[in-house]
PyMOL Python script that loads the backbone (N, CA, C, O; Angstrom):
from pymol import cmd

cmd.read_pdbstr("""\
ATOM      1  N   UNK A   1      10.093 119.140  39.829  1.00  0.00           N
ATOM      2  CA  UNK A   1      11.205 119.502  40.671  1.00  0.00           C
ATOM      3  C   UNK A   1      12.179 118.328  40.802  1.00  0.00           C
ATOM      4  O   UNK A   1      13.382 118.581  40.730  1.00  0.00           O
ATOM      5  N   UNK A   2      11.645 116.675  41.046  1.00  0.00           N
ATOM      6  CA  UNK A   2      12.829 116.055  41.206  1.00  0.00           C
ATOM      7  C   UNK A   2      13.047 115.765  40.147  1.00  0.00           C
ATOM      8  O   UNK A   2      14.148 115.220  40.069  1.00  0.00           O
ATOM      9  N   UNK A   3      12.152 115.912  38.511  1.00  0.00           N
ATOM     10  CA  UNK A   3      13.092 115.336  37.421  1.00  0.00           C
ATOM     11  C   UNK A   3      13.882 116.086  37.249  1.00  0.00           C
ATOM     12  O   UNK A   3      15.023 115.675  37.037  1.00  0.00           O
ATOM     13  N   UNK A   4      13.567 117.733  37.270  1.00  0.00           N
ATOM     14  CA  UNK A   4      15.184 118.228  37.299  1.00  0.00           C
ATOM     15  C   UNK A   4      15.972 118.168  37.390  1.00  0.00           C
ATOM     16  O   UNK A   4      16.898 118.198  36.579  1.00  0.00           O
ATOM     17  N   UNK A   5      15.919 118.031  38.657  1.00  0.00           N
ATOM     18  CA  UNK A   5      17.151 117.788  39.993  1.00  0.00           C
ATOM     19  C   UNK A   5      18.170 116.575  39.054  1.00  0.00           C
ATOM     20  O   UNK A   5      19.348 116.713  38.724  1.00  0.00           O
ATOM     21  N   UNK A   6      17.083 115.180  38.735  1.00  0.00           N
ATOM     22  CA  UNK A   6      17.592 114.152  38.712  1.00  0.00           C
ATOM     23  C   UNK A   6      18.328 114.223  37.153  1.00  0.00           C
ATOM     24  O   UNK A   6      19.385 113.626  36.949  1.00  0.00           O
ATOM     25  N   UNK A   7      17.636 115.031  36.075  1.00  0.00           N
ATOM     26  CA  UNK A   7      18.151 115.244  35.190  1.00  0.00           C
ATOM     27  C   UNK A   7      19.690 116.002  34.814  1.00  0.00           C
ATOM     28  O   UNK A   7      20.628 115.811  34.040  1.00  0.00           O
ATOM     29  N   UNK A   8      19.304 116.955  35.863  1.00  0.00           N
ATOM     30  CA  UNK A   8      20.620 117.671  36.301  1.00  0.00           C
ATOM     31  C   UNK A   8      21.519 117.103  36.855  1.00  0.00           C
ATOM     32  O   UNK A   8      22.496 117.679  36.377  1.00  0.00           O
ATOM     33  N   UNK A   9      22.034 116.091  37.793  1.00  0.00           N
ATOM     34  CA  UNK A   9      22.791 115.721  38.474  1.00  0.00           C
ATOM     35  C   UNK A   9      23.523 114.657  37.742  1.00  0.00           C
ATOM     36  O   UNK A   9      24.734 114.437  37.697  1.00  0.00           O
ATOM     37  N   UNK A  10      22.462 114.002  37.139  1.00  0.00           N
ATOM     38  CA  UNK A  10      22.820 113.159  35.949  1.00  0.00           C
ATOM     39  C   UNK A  10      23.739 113.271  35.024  1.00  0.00           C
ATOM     40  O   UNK A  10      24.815 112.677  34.956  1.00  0.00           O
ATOM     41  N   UNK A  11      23.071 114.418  33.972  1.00  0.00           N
ATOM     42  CA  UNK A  11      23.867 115.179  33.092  1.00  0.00           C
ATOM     43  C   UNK A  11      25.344 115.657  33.634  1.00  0.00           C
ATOM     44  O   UNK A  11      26.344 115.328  32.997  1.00  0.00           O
ATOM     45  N   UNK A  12      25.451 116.485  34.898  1.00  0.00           N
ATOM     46  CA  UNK A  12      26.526 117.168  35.498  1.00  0.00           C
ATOM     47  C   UNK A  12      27.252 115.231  35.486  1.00  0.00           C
ATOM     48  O   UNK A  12      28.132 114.986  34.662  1.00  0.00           O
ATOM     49  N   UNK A  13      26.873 114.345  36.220  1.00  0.00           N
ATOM     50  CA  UNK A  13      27.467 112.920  36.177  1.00  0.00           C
ATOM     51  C   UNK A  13      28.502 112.602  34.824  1.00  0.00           C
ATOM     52  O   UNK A  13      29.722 112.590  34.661  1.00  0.00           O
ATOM     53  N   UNK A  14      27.146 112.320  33.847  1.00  0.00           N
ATOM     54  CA  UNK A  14      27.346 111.552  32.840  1.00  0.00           C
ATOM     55  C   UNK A  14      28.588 112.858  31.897  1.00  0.00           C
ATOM     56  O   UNK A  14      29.727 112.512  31.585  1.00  0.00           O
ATOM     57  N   UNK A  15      28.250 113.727  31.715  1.00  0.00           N
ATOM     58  CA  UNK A  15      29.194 114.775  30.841  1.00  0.00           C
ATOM     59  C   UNK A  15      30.708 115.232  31.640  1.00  0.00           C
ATOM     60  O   UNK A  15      31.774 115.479  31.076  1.00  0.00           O
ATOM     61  N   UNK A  16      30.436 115.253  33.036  1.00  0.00           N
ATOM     62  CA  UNK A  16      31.216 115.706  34.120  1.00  0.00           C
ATOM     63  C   UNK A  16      32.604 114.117  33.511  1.00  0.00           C
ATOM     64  O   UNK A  16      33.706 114.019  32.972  1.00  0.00           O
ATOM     65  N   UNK A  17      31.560 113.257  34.069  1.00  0.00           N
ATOM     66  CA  UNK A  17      32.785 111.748  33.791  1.00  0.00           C
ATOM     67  C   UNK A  17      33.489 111.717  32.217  1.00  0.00           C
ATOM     68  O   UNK A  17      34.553 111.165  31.937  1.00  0.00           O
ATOM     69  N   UNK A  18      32.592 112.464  31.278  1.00  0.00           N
ATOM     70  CA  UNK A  18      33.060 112.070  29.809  1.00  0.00           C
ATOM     71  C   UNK A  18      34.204 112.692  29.643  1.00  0.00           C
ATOM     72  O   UNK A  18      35.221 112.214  29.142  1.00  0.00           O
ATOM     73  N   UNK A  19      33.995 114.136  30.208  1.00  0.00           N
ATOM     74  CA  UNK A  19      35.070 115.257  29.866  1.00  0.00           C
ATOM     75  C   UNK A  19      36.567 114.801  31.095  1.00  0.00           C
ATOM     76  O   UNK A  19      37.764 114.959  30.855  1.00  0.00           O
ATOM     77  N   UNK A  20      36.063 114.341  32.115  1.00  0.00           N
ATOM     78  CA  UNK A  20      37.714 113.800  32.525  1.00  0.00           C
ATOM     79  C   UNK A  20      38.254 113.064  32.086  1.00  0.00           C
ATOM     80  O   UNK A  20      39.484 113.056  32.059  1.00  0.00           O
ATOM     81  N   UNK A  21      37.257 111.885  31.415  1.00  0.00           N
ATOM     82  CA  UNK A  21      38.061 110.569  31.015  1.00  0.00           C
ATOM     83  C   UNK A  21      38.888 111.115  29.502  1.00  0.00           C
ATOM     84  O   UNK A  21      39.611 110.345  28.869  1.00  0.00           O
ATOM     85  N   UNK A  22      38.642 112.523  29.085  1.00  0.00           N
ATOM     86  CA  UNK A  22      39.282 112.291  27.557  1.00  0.00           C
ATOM     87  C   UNK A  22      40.133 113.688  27.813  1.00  0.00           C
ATOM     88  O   UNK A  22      41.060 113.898  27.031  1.00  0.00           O
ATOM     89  N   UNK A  23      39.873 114.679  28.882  1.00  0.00           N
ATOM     90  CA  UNK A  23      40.894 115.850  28.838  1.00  0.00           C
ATOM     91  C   UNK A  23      42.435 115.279  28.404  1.00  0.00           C
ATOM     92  O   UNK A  23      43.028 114.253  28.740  1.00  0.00           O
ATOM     93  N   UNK A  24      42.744 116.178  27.686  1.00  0.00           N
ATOM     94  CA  UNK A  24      44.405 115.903  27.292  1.00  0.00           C
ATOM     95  C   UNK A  24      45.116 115.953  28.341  1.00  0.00           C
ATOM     96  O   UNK A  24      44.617 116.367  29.388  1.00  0.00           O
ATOM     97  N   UNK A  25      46.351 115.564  28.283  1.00  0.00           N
ATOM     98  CA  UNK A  25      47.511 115.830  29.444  1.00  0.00           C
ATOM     99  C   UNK A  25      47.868 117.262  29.581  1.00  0.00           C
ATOM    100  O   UNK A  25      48.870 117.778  29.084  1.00  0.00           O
ATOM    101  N   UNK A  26      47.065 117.799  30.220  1.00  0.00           N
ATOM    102  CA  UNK A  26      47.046 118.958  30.279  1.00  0.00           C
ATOM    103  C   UNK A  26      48.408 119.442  31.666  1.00  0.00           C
ATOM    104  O   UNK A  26      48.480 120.649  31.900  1.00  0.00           O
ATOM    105  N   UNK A  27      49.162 118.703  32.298  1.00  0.00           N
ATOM    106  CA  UNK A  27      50.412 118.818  33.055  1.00  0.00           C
ATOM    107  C   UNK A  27      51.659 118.456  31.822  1.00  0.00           C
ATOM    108  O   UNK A  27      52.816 118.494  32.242  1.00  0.00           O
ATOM    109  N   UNK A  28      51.495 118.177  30.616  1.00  0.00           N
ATOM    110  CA  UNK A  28      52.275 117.421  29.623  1.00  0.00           C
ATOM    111  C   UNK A  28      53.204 116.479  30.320  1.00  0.00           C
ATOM    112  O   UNK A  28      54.389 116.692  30.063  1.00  0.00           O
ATOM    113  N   UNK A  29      52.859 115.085  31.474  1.00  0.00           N
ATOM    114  CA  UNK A  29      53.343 114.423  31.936  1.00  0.00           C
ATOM    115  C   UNK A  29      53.839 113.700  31.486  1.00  0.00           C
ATOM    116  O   UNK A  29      54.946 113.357  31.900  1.00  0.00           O
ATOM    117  N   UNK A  30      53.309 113.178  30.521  1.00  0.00           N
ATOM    118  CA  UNK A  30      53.201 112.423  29.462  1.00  0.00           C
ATOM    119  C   UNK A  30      54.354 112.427  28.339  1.00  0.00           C
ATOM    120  O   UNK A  30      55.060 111.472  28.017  1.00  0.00           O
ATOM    121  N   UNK A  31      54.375 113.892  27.758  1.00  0.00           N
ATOM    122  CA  UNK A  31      55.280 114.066  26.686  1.00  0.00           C
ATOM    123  C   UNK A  31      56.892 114.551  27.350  1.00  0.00           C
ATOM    124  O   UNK A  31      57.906 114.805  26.700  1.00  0.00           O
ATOM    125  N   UNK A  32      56.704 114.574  28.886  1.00  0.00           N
ATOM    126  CA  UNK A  32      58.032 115.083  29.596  1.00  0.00           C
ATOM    127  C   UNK A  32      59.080 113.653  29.642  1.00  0.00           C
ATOM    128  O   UNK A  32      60.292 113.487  29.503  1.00  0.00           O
ATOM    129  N   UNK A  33      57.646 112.548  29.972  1.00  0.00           N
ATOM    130  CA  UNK A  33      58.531 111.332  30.347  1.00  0.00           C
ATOM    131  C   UNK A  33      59.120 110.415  28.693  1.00  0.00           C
ATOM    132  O   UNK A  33      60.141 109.732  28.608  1.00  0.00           O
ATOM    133  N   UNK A  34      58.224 110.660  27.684  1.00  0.00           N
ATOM    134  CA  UNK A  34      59.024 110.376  26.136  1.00  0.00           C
ATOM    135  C   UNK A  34      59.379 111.076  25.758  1.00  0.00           C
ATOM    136  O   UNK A  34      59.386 110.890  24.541  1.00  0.00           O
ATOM    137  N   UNK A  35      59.972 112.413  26.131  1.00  0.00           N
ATOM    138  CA  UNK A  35      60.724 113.045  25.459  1.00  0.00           C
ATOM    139  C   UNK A  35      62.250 112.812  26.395  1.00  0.00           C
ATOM    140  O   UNK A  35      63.312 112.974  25.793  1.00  0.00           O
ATOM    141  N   UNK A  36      62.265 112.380  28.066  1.00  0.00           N
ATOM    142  CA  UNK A  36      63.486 111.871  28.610  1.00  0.00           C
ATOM    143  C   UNK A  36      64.132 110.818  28.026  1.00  0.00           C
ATOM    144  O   UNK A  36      65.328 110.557  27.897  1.00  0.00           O
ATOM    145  N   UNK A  37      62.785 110.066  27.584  1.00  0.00           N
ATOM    146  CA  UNK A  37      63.376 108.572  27.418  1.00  0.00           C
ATOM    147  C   UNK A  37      63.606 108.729  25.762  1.00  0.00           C
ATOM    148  O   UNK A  37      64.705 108.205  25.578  1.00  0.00           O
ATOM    149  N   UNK A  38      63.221 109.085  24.786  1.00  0.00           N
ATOM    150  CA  UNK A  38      64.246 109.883  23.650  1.00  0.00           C
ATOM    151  C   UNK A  38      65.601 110.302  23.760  1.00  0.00           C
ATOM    152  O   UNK A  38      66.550 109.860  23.112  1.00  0.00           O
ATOM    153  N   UNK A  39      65.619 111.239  24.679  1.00  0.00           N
ATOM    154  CA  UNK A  39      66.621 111.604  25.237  1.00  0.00           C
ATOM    155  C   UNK A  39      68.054 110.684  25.915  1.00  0.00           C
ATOM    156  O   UNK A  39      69.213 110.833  25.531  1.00  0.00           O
ATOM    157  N   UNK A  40      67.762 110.093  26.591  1.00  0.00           N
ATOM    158  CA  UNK A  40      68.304 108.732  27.302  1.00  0.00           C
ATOM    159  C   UNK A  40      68.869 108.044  26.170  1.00  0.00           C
ATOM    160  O   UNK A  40      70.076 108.038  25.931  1.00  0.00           O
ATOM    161  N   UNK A  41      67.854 107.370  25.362  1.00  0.00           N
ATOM    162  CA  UNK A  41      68.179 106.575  24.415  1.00  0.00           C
ATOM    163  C   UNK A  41      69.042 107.452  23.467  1.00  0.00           C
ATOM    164  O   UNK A  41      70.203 107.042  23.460  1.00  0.00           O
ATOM    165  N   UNK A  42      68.903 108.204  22.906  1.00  0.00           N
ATOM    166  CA  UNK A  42      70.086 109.152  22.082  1.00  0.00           C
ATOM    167  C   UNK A  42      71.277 108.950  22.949  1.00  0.00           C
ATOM    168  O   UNK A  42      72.136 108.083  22.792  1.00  0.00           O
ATOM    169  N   UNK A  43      71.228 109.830  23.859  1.00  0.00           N
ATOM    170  CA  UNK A  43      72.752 109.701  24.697  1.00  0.00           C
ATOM    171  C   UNK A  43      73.180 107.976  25.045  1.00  0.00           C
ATOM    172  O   UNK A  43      74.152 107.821  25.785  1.00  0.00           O
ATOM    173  N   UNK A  44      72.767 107.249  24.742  1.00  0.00           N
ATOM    174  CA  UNK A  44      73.363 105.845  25.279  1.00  0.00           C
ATOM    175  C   UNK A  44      73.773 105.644  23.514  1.00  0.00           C
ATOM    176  O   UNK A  44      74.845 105.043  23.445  1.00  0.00           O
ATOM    177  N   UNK A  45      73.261 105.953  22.230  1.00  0.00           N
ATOM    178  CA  UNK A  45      73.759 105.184  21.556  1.00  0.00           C
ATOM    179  C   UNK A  45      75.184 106.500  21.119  1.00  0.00           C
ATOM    180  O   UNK A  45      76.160 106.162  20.449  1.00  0.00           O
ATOM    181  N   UNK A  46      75.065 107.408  21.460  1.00  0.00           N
ATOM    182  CA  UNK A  46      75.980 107.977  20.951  1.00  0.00           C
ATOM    183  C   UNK A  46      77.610 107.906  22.109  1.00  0.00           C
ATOM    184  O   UNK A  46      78.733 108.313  21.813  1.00  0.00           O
ATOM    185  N   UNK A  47      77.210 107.330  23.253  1.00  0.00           N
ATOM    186  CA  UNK A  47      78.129 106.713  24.640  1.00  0.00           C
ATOM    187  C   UNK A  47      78.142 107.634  25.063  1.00  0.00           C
ATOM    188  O   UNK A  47      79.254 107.816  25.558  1.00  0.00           O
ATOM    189  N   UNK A  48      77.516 108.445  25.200  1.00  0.00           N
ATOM    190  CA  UNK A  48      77.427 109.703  26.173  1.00  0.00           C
ATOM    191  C   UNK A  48      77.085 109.551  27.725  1.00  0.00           C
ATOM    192  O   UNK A  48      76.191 108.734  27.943  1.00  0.00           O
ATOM    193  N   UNK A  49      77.665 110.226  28.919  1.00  0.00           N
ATOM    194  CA  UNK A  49      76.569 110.059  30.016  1.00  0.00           C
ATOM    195  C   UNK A  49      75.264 109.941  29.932  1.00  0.00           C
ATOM    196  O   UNK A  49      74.746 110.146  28.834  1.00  0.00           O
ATOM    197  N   UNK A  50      74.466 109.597  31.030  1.00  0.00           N
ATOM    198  CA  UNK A  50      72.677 109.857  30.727  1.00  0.00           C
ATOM    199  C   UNK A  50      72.571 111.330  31.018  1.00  0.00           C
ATOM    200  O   UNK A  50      72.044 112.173  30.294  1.00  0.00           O
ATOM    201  N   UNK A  51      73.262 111.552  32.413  1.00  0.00           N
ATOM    202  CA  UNK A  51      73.408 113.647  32.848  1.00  0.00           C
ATOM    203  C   UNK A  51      75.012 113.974  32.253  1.00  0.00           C
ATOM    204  O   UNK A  51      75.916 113.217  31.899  1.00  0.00           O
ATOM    205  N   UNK A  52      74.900 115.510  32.325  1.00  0.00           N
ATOM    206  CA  UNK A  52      76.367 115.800  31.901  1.00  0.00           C
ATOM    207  C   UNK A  52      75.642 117.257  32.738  1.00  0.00           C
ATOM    208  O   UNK A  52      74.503 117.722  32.740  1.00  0.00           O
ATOM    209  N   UNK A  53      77.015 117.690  33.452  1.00  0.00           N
ATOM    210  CA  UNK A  53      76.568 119.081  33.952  1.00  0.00           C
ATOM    211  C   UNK A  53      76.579 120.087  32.687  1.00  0.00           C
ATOM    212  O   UNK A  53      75.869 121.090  32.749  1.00  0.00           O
ATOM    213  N   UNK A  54      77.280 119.871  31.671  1.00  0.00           N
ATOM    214  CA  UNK A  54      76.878 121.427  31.003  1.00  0.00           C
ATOM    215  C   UNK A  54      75.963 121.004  29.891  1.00  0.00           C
ATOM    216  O   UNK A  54      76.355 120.760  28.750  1.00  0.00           O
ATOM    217  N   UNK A  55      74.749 120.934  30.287  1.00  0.00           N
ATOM    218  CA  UNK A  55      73.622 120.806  28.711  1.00  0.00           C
ATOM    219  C   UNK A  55      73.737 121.614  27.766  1.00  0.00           C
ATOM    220  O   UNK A  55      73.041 121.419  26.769  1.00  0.00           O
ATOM    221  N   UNK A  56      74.676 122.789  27.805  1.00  0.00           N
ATOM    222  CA  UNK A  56      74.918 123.712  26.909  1.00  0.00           C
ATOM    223  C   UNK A  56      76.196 123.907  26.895  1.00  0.00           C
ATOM    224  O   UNK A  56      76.703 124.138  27.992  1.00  0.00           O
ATOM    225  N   UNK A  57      77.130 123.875  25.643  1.00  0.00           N
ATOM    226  CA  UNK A  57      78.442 123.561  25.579  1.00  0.00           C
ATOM    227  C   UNK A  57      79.081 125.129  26.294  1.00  0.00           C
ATOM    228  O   UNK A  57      78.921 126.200  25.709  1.00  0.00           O
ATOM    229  N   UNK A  58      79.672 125.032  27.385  1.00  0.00           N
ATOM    230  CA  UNK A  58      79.837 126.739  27.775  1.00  0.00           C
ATOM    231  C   UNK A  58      80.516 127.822  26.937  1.00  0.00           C
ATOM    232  O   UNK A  58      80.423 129.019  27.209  1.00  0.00           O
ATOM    233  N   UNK A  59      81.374 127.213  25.646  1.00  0.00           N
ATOM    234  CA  UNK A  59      81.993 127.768  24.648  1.00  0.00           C
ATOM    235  C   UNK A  59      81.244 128.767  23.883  1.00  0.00           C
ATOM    236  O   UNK A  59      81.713 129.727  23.271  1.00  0.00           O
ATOM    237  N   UNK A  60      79.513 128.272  24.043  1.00  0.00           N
ATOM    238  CA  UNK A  60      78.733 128.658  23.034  1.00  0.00           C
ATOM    239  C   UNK A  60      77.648 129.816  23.881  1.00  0.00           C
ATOM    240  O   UNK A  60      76.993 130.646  23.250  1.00  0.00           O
ATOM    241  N   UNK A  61      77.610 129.718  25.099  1.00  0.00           N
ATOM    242  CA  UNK A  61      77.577 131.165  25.963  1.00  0.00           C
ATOM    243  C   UNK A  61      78.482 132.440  26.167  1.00  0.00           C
ATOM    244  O   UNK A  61      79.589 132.522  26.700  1.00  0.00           O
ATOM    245  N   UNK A  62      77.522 133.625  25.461  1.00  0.00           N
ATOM    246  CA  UNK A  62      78.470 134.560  25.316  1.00  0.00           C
ATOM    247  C   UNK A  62      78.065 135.382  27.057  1.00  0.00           C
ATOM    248  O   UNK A  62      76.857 135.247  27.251  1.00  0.00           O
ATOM    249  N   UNK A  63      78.509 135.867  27.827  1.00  0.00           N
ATOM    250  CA  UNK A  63      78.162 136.857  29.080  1.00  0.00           C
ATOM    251  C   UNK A  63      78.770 138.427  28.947  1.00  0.00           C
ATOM    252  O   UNK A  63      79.964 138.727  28.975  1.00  0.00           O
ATOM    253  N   UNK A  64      77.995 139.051  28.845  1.00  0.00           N
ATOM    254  CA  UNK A  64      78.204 140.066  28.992  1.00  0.00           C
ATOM    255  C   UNK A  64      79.326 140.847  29.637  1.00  0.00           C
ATOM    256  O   UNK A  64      79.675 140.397  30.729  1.00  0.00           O
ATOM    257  N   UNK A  65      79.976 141.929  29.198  1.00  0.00           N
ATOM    258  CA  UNK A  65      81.575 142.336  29.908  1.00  0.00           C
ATOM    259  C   UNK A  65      80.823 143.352  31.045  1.00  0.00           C
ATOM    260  O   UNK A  65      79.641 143.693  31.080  1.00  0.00           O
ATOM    261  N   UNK A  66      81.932 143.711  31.959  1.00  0.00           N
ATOM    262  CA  UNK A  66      81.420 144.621  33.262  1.00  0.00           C
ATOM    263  C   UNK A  66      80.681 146.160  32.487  1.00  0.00           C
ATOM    264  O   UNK A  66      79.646 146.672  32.913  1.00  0.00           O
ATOM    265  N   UNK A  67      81.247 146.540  31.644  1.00  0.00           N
ATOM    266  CA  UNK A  67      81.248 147.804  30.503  1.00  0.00           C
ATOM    267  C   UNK A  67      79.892 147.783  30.303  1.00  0.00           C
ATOM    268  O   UNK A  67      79.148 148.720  30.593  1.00  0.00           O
ATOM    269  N   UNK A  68      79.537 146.708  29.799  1.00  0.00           N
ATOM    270  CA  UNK A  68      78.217 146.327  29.331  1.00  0.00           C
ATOM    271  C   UNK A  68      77.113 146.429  30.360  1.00  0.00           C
ATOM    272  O   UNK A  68      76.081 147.004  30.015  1.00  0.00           O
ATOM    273  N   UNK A  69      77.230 145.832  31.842  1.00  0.00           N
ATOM    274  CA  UNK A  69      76.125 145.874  32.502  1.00  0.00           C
ATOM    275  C   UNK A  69      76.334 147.072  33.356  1.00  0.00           C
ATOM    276  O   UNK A  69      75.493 147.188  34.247  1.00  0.00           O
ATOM    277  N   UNK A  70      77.273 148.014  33.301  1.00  0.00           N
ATOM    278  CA  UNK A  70      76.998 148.787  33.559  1.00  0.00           C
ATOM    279  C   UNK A  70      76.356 149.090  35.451  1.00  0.00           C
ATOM    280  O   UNK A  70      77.154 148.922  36.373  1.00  0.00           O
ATOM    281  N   UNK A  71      75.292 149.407  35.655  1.00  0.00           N
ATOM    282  CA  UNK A  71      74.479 149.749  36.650  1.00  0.00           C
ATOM    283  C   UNK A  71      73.878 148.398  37.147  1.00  0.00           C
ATOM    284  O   UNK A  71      73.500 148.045  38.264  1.00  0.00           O
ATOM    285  N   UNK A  72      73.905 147.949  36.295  1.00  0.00           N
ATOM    286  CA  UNK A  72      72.407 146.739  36.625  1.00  0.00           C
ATOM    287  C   UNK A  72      73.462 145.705  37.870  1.00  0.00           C
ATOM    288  O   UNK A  72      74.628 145.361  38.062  1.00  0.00           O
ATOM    289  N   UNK A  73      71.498 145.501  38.710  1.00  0.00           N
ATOM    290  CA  UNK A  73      71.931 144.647  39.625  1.00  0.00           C
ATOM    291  C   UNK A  73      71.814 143.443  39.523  1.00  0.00           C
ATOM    292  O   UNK A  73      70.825 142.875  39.059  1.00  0.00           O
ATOM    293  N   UNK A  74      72.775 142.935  39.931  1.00  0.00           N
ATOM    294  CA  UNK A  74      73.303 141.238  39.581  1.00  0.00           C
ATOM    295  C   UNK A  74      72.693 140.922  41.004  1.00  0.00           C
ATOM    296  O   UNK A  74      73.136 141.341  42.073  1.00  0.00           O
ATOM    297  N   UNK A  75      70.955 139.629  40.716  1.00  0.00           N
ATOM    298  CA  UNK A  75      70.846 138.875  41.795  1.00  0.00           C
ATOM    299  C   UNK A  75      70.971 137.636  41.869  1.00  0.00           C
ATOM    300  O   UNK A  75      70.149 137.139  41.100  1.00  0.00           O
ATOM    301  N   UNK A  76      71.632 136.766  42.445  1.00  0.00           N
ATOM    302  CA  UNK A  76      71.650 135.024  42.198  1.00  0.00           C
ATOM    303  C   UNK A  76      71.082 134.846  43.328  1.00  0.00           C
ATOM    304  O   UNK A  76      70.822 133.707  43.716  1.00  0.00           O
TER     305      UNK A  76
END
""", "prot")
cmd.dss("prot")
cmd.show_as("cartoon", "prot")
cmd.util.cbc("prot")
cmd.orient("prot")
């Protein structure tokens, strides 16, 4: 009964500690903060701001005409 116990608690220990110390970045914290700083660095060599309000050139958004949506409800 207590080698069980002790075997068990152990194991749950020793495998429990292995598997946190090597889980991947499973929040991708990691690849959010080098992919900013990619980011950053691009826009500084090209003299760009670091933010710009339109991340998407608005020229290149098409919106739909009133004709088109018809019925549908518009929620913001």
């Amino acid at each position: 009964m207590h080698a069980t116990f002790f075997f068990s608690v152990t194991c749950c220990l020793v495998f429990g500690s292995f598997i946190f110390a090597y889980v991947p970045d499973f929040q991708l914290r990691d690849w959010a903060q080098r992919e900013a700083f990619l980011e950053l660095r691009r826009r500084e060599h090209l003299g760009l701001p670091p933010i710009d309000k339109n991340l998407i050139d608005p020229e290149k958004i098409v919106l739909p005409t009133d004709e088109e949506l018809g019925d549908t409800e518009i929620i913001i």
